[in-house]
SEDREN-487480 format. One record per residue (C-alpha): residue number from 0; x, y, z. Coordinates in steps of 0.5 Angstrom, whole numbers, plus 2048, in hexadecimal, padded with zeros to 3 digits. Example, Ala and Ser with C-alpha at 12.3 -4.5 7.8 and 13.67 -1.06 7.14 Angstrom:
BEGIN
 resi  c1  c2  c3
    0 819 7F7 810
    1 81B 7FE 80E
***
This chain:
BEGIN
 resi  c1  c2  c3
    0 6D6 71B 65E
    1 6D2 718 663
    2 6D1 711 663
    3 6CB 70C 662
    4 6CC 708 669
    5 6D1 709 66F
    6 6D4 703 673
    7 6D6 705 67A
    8 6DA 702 67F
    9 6DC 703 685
   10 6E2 6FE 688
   11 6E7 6FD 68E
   12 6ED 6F9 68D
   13 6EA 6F4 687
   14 6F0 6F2 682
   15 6EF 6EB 683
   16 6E9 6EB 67E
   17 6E8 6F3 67B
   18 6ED 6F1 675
   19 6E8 6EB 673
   20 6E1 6F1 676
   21 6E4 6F6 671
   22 6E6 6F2 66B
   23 6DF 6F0 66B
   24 6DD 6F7 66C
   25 6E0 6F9 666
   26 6E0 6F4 661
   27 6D8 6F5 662
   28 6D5 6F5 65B
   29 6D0 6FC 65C
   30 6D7 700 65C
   31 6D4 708 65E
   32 6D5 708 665
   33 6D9 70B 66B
   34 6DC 706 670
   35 6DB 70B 676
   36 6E0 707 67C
   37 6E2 70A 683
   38 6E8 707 686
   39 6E4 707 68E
   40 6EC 707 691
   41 6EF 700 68E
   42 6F6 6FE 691
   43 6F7 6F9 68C
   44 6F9 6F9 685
   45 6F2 6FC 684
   46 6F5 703 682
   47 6FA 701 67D
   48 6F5 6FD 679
   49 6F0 702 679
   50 6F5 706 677
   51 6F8 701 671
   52 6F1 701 66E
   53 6EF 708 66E
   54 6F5 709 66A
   55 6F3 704 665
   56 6EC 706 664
   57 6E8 70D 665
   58 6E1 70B 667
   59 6E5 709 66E
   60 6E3 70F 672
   61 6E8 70F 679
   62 6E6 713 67E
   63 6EA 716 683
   64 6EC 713 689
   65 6E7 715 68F
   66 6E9 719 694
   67 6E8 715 69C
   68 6EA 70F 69B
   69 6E6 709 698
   70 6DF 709 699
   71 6D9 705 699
   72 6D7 701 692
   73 6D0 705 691
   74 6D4 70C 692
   75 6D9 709 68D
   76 6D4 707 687
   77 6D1 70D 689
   78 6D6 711 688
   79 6D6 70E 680
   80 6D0 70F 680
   81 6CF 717 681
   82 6D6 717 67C
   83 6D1 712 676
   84 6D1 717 670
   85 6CB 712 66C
   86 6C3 712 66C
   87 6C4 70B 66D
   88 6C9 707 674
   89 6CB 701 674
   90 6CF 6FD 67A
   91 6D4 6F9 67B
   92 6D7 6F6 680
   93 6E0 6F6 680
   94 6DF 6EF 680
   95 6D9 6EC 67C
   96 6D9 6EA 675
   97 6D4 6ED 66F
   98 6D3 6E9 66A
   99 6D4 6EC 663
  100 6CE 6EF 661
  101 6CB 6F1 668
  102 6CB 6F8 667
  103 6C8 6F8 65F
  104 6C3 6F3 662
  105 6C1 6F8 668
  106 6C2 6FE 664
  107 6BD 6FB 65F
  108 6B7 6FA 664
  109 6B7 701 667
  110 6B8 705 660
  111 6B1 6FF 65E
  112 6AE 700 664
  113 6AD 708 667
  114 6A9 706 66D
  115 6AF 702 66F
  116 6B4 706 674
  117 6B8 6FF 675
  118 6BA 6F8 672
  119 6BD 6F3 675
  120 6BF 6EC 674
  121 6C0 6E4 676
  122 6C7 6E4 679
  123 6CB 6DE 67A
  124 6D0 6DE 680
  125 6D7 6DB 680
  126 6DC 6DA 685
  127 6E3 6DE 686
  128 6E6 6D9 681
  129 6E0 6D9 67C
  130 6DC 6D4 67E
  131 6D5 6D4 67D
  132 6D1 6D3 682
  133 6CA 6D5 680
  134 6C5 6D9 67C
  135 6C0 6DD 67E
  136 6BA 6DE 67A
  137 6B7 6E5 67D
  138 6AF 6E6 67B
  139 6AE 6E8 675
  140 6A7 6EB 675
  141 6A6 6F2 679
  142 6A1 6EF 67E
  143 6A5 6E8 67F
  144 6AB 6ED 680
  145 6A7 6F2 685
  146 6A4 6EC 689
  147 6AB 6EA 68A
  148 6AD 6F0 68D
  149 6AA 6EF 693
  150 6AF 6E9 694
  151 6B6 6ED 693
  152 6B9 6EF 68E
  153 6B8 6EB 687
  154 6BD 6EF 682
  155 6C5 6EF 682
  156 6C8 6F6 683
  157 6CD 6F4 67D
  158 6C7 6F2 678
  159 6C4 6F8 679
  160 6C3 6FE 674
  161 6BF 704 674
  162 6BD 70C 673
  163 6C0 711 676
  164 6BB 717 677
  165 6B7 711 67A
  166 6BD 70F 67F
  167 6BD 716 681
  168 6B6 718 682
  169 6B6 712 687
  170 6BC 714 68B
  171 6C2 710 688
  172 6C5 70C 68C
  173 6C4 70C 694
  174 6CB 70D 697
  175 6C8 70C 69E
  176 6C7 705 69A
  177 6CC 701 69B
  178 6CA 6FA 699
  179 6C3 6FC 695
  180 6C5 702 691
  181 6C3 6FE 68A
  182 6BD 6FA 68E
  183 6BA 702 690
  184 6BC 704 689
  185 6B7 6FF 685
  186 6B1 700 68B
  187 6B1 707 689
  188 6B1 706 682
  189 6AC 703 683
  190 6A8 706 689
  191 6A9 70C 684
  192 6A4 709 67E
  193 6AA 706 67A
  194 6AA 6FF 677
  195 6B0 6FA 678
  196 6B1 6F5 673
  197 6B5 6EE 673
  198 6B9 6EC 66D
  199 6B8 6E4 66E
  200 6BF 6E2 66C
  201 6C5 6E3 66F
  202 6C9 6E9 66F
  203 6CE 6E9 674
  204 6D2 6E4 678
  205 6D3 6E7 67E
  206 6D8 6E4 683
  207 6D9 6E2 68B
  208 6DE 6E2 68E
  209 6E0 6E3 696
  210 6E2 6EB 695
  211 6DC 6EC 693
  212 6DA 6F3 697
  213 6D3 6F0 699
  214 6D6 6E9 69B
  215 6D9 6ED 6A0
  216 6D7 6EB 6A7
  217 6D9 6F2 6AA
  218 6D3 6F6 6AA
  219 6CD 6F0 6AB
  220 6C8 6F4 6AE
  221 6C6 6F9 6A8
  222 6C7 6F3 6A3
  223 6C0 6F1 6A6
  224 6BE 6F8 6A7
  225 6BF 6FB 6A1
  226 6BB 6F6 69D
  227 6B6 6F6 6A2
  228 6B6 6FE 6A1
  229 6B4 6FD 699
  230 6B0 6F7 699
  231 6AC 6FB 69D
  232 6AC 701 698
  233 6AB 6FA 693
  234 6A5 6F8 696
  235 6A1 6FF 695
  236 6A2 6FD 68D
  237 69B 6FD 689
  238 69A 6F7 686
  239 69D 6F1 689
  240 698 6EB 68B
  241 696 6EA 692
  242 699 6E3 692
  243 6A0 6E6 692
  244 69E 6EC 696
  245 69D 6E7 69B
  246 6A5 6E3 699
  247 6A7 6EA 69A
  248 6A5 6EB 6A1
  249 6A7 6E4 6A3
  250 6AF 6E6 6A0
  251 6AF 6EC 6A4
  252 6AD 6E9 6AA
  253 6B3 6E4 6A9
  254 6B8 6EA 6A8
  255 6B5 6EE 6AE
  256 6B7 6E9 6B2
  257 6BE 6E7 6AF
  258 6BF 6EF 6B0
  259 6BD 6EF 6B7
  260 6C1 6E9 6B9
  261 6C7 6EC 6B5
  262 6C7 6F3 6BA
  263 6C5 6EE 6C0
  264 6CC 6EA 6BD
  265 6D0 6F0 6BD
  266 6CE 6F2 6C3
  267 6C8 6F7 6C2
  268 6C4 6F3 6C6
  269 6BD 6F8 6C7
  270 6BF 6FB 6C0
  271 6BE 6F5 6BD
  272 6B8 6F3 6C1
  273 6B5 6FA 6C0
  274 6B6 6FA 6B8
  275 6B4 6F3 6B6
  276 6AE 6F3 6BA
  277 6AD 6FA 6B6
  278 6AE 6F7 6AF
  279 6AB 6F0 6B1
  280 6A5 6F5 6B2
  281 6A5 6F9 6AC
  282 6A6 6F2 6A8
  283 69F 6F1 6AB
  284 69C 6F8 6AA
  285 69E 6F8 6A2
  286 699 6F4 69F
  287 693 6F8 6A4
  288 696 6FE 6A2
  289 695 6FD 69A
  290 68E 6FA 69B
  291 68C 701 69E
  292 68F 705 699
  293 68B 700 693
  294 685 701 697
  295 686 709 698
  296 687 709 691
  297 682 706 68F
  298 67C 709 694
  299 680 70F 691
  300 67E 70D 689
  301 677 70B 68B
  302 676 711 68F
  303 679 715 688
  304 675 712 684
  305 66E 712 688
  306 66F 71B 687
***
């Protein structure tokens, strides 16, 4: 029988904290769902524990090891995703906590609300021993959520809940993403005439540590360069005020030139050159272009109407 919701996972060497992760998973109080994990190449204890607990509860789902070795986080969550078997998909990162209501809490808006394609939430951050750190309240009104877009990306991974056949039709997961995936995925949703809603209470305590895969200062330069690629797919959204337009192309110069100086660090000194100066100059250009296109549209109705 198919279930309600499918939380998918994808984990790499995550023992420290996936027993605590997957008890909370399973305890939850919405009970009909599939826990969909994808072991991205553990050599730790990863694979003993996930084999423990899909002895112990059915709805875990264990994928088969994939083949070539480990892969990047976004071909791993990827690989959950396509697996999922529920109109409606839930993530959770190995190493982030669910409060126990989380998936009754989501699954509840997307049944009230059609219109949704993906609910999110406030999320608290804790440190590798579970220490808090901080909430982040993430606009709860479509526009405001919109308007902060253009900035970066507002919505946590592990907080989001969302429509299958709406993912799908937008692509899914990038896998040539390996920072943005979920950022690119929540643009799309909406660049495709989804809403997003934002449940104003914390859901998830997701947690920070050092191992972290977007901590890691090996690949510096396309973790500016993704979100430069996005953020310029953010600021062709509809509906967001000028004002954070603007903020917009202000985060993206910064990021431009973060991007160039990392290729000039890493001894790509003409590439960085070359590719921060183009993405400082599409950061300017954004905000033009979205004039002319609201410009064209309305000469287009004027001249519609005047028939």
């Amino acid at each position: 029988m198919t279930p309600a919701v499918s939380v998918i996972m994808t984990v790499r060497n995550g023992a420290r904290y996936l027993g605590e992760t997957l008890d909370a998973v399973l305890r939850q109080t919405f009970a009909d769902f599939e826990l969909v994990i994808n072991d991205n190449g553990s050599t730790d204890e990863t694979p003993d524990i996930l084999r423990r607990y899909a002895t112990q509860d059915s709805r875990v789902r264990l994928l088969d090891p994939p083949g070539g070795g480990p892969k990047t986080f976004t071909q791993g969550i990827a690989r959950a995703f396509g697996a999922a078997r529920a109109p409606l998909v839930a993530v959770n990162d190995g190493d982030d906590v669910p409060v126990p209501d989380r998936l009754q809490k989501q699954a509840a808006v997307l049944d009230r609300h059609p219109d949704v394609v993906l609910v999110a939430s406030w999320y608290d951050e804790i440190d590798s021993e579970g220490r808090p750190l901080g909430t982040f309240r993430v606009p709860s009104e479509h526009e405001k959520l919109v308007d902060s877009f253009q900035r970066g990306n507002p919505v946590a991974h592990s907080s989001m809940m969302y429509r299958r056949q709406n993912a799908v039709a937008v692509g899914g997961y990038q896998e040539r993403l390996t920072y943005a995936s979920d950022f690119a995925l929540s643009v799309a949703l909406i660049a495709a005439g989804g809403k997003i809603a934002v449940i104003p209470e914390s859901l998830m305590k997701m947690r920070v540590h050092a191992e972290q895969t977007s901590l890691m200062p090996d690949r510096q330069a396309e973790r500016y360069r993704e979100p430069l690629e996005v953020l310029g797919m953010a600021s062709r959204l509809g509906g967001a005020s000028w004002t954070a337009r603007l903020q917009g192309v202000i985060s993206r110069q910064k990021l431009a030139l973060r991007y160039g100086l990392a290729l000039w660090n890493g001894g790509k000194r003409m590439q960085g050159l070359v590719e921060g100066g183009y993405w400082m100059f599409d950061a300017l250009w954004s905000p033009v272009g979205v004039a002319v296109a609201q410009w064209r549209g309305r000469a287009n109705a004027a001249a519609g109407g005047a028939r």
